[in-house]
Structure formats: C-alpha cells, structure tokens
ROMAR-187796 format. One record per residue (C-alpha): residue number from 1; residue in one letter; x, y, z. Coordinates in steps of 0.2 Angstrom, whole numbers, plus 2048, in hexadecimal, padded with zeros to 3 digits. Layout:
BEGIN
    n  res   px   py   pz
  NUM    a    X    Y    Z
...
This chain:
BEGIN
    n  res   px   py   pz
    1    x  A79  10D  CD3
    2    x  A6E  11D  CDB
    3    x  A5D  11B  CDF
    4    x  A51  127  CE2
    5    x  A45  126  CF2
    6    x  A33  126  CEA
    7    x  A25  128  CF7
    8    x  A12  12D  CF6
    9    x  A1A  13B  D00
   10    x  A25  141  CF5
   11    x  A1B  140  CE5
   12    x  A0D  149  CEE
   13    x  A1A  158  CF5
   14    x  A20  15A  CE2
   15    x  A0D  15C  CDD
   16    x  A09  16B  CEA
   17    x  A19  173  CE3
   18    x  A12  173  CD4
   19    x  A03  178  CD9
   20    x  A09  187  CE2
   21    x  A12  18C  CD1
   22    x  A02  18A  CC7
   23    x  9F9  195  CD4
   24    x  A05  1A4  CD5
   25    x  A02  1A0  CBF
   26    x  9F2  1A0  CC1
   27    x  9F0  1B2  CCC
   28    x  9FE  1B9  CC1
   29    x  9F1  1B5  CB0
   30    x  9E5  1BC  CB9
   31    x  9ED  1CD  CBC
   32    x  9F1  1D1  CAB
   33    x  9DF  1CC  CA6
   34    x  9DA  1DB  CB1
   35    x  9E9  1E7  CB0
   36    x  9EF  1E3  C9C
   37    x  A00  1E4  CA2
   38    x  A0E  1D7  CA6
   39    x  A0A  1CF  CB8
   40    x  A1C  1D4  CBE
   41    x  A25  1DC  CB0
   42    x  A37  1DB  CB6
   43    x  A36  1CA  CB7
   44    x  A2C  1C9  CA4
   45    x  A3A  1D8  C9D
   46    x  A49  1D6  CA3
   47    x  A58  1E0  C9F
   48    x  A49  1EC  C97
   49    x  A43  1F1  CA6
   50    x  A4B  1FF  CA7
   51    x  A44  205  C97
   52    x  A33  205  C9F
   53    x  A37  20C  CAE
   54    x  A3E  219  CA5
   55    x  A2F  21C  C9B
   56    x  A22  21C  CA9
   57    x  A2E  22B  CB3
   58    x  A2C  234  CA4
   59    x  A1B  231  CA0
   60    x  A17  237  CB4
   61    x  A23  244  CB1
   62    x  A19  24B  CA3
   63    x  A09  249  CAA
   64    x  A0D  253  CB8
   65    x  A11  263  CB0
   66    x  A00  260  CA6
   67    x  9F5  260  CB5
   68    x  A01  26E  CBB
   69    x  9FC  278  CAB
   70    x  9EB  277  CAD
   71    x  9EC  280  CBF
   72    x  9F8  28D  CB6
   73    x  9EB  28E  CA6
   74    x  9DC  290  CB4
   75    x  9E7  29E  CBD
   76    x  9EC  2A7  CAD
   77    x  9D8  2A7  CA7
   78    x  9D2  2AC  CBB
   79    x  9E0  2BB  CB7
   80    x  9D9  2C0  CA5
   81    x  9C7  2C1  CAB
   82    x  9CC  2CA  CBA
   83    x  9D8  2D7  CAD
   84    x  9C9  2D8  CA2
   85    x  9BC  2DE  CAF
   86    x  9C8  2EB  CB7
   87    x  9C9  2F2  CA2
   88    x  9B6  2F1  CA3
   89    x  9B5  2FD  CAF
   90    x  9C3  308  CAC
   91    x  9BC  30C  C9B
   92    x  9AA  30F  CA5
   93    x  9B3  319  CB1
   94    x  9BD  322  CA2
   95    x  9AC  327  C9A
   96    x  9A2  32C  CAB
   97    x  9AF  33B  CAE
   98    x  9AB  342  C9D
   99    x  999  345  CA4
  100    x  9A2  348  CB5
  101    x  9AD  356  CAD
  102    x  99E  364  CAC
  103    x  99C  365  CC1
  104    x  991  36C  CCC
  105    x  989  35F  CD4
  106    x  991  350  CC9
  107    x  9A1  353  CD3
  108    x  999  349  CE2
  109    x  994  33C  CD6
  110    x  9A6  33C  CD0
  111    x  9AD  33A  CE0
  112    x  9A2  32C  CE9
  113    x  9A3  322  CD7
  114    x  9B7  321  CD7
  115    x  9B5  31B  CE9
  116    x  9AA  30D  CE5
  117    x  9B6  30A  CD7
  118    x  9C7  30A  CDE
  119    x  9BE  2FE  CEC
  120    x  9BA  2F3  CDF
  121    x  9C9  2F5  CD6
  122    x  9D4  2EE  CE8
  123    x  9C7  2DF  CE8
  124    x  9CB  2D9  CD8
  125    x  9DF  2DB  CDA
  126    x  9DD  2D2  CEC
  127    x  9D4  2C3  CE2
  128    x  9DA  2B3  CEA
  129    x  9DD  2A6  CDF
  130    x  9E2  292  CE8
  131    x  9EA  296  CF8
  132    x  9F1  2A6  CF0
  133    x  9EE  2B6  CE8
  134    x  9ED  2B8  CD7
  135    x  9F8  2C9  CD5
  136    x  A04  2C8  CE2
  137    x  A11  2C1  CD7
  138    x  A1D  2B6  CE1
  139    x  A15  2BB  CF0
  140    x  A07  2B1  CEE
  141    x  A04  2AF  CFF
  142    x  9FF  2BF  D02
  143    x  9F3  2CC  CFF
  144    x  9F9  2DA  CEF
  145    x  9F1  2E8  CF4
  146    x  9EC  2F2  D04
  147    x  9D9  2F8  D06
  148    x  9D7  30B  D04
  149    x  9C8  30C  D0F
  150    x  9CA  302  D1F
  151    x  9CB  308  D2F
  152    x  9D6  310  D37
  153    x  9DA  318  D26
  154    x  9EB  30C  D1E
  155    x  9F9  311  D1A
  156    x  9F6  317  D06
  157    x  9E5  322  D0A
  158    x  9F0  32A  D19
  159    x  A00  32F  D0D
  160    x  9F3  336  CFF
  161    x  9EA  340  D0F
  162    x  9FB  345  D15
  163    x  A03  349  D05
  164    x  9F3  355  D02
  165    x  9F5  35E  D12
  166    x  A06  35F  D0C
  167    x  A05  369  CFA
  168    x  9F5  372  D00
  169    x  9F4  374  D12
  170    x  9E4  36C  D16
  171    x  9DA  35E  D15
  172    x  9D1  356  D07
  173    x  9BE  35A  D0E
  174    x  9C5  36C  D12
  175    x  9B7  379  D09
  176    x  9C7  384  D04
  177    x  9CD  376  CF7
  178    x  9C1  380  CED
  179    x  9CF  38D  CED
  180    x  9DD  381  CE6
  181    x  9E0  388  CD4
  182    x  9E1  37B  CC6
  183    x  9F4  37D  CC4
  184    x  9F7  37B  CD5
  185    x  9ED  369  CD4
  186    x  9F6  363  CC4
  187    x  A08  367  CCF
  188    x  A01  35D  CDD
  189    x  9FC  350  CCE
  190    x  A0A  34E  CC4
  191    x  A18  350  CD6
  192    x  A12  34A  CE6
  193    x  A01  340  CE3
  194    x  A0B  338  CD4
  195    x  A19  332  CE1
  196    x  A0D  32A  CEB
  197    x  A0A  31B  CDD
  198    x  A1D  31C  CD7
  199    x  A2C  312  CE1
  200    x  A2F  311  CEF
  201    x  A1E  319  CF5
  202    x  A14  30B  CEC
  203    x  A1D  2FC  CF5
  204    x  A1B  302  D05
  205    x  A09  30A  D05
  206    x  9FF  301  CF9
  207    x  A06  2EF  CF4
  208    x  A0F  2DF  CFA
  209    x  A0F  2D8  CEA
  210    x  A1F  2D3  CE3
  211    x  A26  2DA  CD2
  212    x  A2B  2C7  CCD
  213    x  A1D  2BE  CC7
  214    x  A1B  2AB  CC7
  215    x  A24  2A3  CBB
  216    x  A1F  290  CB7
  217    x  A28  281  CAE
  218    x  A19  27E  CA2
  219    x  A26  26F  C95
  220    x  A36  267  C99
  221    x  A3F  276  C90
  222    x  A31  286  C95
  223    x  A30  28F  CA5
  224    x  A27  29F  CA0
  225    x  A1F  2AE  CAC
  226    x  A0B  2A7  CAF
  227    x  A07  2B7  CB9
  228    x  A08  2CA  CBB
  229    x  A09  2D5  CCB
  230    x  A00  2E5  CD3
  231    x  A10  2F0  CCF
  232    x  A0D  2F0  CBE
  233    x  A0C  302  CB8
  234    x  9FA  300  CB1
  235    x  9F3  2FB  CC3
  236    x  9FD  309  CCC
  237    x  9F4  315  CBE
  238    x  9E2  30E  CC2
  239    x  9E5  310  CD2
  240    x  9EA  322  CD0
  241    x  9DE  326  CC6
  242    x  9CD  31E  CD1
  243    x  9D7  326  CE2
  244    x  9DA  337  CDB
  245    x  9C6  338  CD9
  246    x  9C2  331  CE6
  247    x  9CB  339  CF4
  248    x  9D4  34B  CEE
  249    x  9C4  355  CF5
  250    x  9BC  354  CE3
  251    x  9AD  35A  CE7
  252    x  9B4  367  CF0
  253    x  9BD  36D  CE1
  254    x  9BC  37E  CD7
  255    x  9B9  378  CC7
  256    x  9C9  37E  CBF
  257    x  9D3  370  CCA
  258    x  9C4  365  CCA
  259    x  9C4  363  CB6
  260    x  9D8  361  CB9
  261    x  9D5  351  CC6
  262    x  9C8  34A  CB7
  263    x  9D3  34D  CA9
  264    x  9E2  346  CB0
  265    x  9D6  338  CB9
  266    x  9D0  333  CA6
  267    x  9E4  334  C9F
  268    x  9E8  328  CAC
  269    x  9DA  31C  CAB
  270    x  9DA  31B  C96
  271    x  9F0  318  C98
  272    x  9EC  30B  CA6
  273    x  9E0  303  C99
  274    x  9EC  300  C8C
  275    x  9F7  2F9  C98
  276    x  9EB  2ED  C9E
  277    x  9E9  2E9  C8C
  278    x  9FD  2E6  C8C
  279    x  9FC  2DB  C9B
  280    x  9EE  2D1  C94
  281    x  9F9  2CE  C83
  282    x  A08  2C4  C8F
  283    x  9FB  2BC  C97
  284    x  9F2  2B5  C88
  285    x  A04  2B1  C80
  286    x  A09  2A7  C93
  287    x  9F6  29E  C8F
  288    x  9FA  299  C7E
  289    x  A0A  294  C81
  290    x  A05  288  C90
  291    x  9F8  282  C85
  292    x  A02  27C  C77
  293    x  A0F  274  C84
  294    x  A01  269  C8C
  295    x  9FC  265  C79
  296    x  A0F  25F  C75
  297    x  A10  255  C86
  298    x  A00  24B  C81
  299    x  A07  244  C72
  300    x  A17  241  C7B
  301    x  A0C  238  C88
  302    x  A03  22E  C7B
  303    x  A13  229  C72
  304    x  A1B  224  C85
  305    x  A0A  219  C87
  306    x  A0D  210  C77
  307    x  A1E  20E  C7A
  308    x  A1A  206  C8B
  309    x  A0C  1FD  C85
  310    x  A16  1F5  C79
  311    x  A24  1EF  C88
  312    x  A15  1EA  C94
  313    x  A04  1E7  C8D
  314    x  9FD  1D6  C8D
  315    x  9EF  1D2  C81
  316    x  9E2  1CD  C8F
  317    x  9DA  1BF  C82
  318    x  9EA  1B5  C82
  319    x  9E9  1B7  C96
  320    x  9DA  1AF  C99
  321    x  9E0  1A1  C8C
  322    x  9EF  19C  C9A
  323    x  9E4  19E  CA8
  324    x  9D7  191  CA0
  325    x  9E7  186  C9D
  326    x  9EE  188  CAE
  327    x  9DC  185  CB5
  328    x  9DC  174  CAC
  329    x  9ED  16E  CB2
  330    x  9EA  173  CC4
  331    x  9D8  16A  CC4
  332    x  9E4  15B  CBC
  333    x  9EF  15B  CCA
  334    x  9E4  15D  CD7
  335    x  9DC  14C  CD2
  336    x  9ED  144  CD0
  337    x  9F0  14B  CE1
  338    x  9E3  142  CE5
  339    x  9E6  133  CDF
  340    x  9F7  132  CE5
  341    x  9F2  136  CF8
  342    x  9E7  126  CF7
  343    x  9F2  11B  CF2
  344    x  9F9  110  D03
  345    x  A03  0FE  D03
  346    x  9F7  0F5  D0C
  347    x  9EB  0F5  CFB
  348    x  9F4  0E9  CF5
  349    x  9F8  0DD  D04
C-alpha cells in the first residue's frame, strides 16, 4: 500500500502554486483588456501562428510604401509648383520681348530683365527638397545647376563670353557689337551659342544633374520615374533663351541683330513652354498613379486587419468577465491559505 505524506506544508506549497498560476492569469486578462489582442498569441494559436505573422509582415510591409508615397506625392506636387512658376514667367518673359522688340532705349530694359530672370530661373532649378534637390535626378545630393553670376564669373558665363570673342572678336560690352549684322547673330545663334546648351557643353558648364531620374516602387508590382532632371531639353531652351538677352551685349546691339536675339529669345522661350507643359503631363500621370496605388494598399491593409483581428482579437468584455472570476478564486485561496497556515497539532492536545 502507498501513502502520500500530507503536511500543513505541503498543502500550503500546492496553494501558492496555484496562486502564482492565477496571478500570471490574472495579468494576462488584464492585457487583453487593454490591448484587445490575445496575451501571448503563440501560445493561444498554435500551429496558426505563422499565419499571423505572416499577415503583420505584410500589413508593415504595405504601410511602408504608403508613408513612402506620401514623401513621393509631396515631392512630385513641390516639383509641379515649382514647373508651374518657371511657365508663369516664361510666358511673361515671352510677352515682354514683343514690347522689348521696338528698341531704343527698351534694349537696356530687355537686357537687365533677362538677367533678373535667368537668376531666378537657376533658383528655382537649385530648390532643395529633404536633404536633396528636387531636379538633380539621381544625384540628389547635389546642386543641378551652376550660378551664372557669381564671382569670379563660373564656368557657363565664361564659355558664353569666350564663345562671343570667338565668332565676333570682341567682348559682349564692346560699343562695336553695334556693327554685328543680324545674319552674322543668327550664325553665332543657331552654331556656336546653341552648342553651348547642347552635349557635352551642357554637362560640363552648366549642370551636375543626372539624366536618370528617381524612380520609386510606389505597389508591390510599380516602380515608376517620380522625378525629372535639369537636362531636359525645355530647361536647356529656358536657359538659352533668359542668357542670350541677358548677356550677348543686347543693348549694344544694331537693331537688325537685336531684333534677331528677341525673336530667336521668344521661339525659344514659347518651345520651352510646351515642354514644360510636357514634363508637367508625366509628372501628374507619376502623381496619379502613386495615388491610386496608396488607395489599393488601404484596402489591402484593412482587409489584412480584419484578417488578423479575426486570429487575435479578444472581446475585452469577456476579459474582464475572467479577471472578475480569477479575482474571486484567488481572494478564496488566499483565505484557505490562511486557514491552513493556522492550523498546528498542539490545538488539539
């Protein structure tokens, strides 16, 4: 026959074990009263667990490239304003050089207006955007476009003052540009001054930008082109356009090859306008697109949180429910406890 040893001991060292159980119940029942989810969900799931790991990666995943989208919508909108003031004041400068066109003294005016404009003009290209620039491309880090007026003079005003000495012999503020005949300054237009904004001239004078714009993956399936660059052709033509004005001694100029500069000057600034126009089209299309993505991922993300939900949730209700019953049954063993720890032999000899 076995016996058992039965002590006050004994019983009482049962009792704080299953006290210690109905505390850790007791604080787990408390959790999912403030979280709604399962205390410890492995332990609750199971083999399932998997699935709802699963689903949170996902659900992260997702909205990851939705907070990411919002900097690339911000980025894309900064880049449209910024598209839309340079069209602003292209069409303004288009118009001023019809009034500029008669001469005499509106040469001057002419002149000193497309130098405040082709300032502007590299201050807008140079906005910074984040910790980068918005219309460097790839090169993000680093500054598109070189300033035209800073001292000593850069690299683009010196290769537009040498390439004038060049085709003319003499410098742009030279009194004889008066005697440059207006075919002469259509040559140097469409030849030599043109080369200055073409390849490999461009790269190496005027921008740093790179040709390869930022491309972003906006869905699990889309990585689309959410930028554009300084090289693109209608830039180059602005910048033509505002530097030939500004500094190819227009007020200087007969005004045979001064109506030449201004007629050219208003081709150029009307074609970079519709380019602009062009660039602002895949811009909008990038921003459209990156919006309907992050409207797609929000339903996936509320379908991911139901599935979840369904896995996880705990109805808080039913929680506080236990945690009354677990507080009853540990108040009842407590006094148990009690009473079994003042039990002793010597009561009853």
């Amino acid at each position: 026959m076995k016996t058992t040893f039965i002590s006050t001991s004994s019983i009482s060292a049962a009792t704080r074990q299953s006290l210690m159980k109905v505390q850790q119940e007791i604080a787990d029942a408390l959790k999912e009263m403030d979280t709604g989810r399962l205390a410890d969900v492995g332990k609750t799931l199971g083999y399932r667990t998997g699935e709802t790991i699963s689903l949170r990666q996902e659900h992260a995943r997702l909205s990851t490239i939705i907070e990411t989208n919002s900097l690339v919508s911000t980025r894309l909108k900064t880049s449209q304003t910024t598209i839309d003031n340079l069209v602003k004041n292209a069409q303004d400068f288009s118009k001023q050089l019809l009034g500029y066109r008669i001469g005499g003294t509106n040469a001057l005016g002419a002149a000193t207006d497309a130098q405040s404009r082709l300032d502007g003009f590299l201050d807008q290209m140079n906005r910074a955007f984040g910790s980068g620039f918005l219309f460097a491309g790839v090169n993000s880090d680093v500054k598109p476009l070189n300033d035209y007026y800073d001292t000593p003079a850069p690299a683009n005003r010196q290769a537009v003052a040498n390439a004038f000495l060049t085709d003319f012999g003499m410098t742009q503020s030279d009194p004889a540009v008066s005697n440059i005949s207006a075919g002469d300054m259509q040559t140097f237009l469409d030849t030599t001054f043109a080369t200055l904004f073409d390849d490999p001239a461009w790269g190496n004078d005027w921008s740093s930008a790179s040709s390869q714009n930022m491309r972003s993956r906006i869905s699990n399936s889309e990585l689309i082109e959410t930028s554009t660059n300084a090289n693109e052709t209608a830039f180059r033509k602005l910048a033509m356009a505002y530097t030939m004005v500004a500094d190819l001694g227009t007020a200087n100029l007969g005004q045979p090859a001064y109506e030449v500069v201004i007629d050219q000057a208003t081709r150029l600034a009307n074609e970079a306008i519709q380019g602009l126009g062009d660039i602002q089209s895949k811009l909008g299309i990038s921003e459209q697109r990156v919006k309907d993505a992050s409207e797609r991922m929000s339903v996936q993300i509320d379908i991911l949180e139901t599935h979840v939900n369904s896995l996880e949730a705990v109805d808080p209700n039913e929680a506080a429910t236990r945690v009354s019953q677990l507080m009853t049954q540990i108040e009842t063993s407590y006094a148990l406890t009690a009473r079994i720890m003042g039990l002793s032999i010597l009561n009853y000899l």
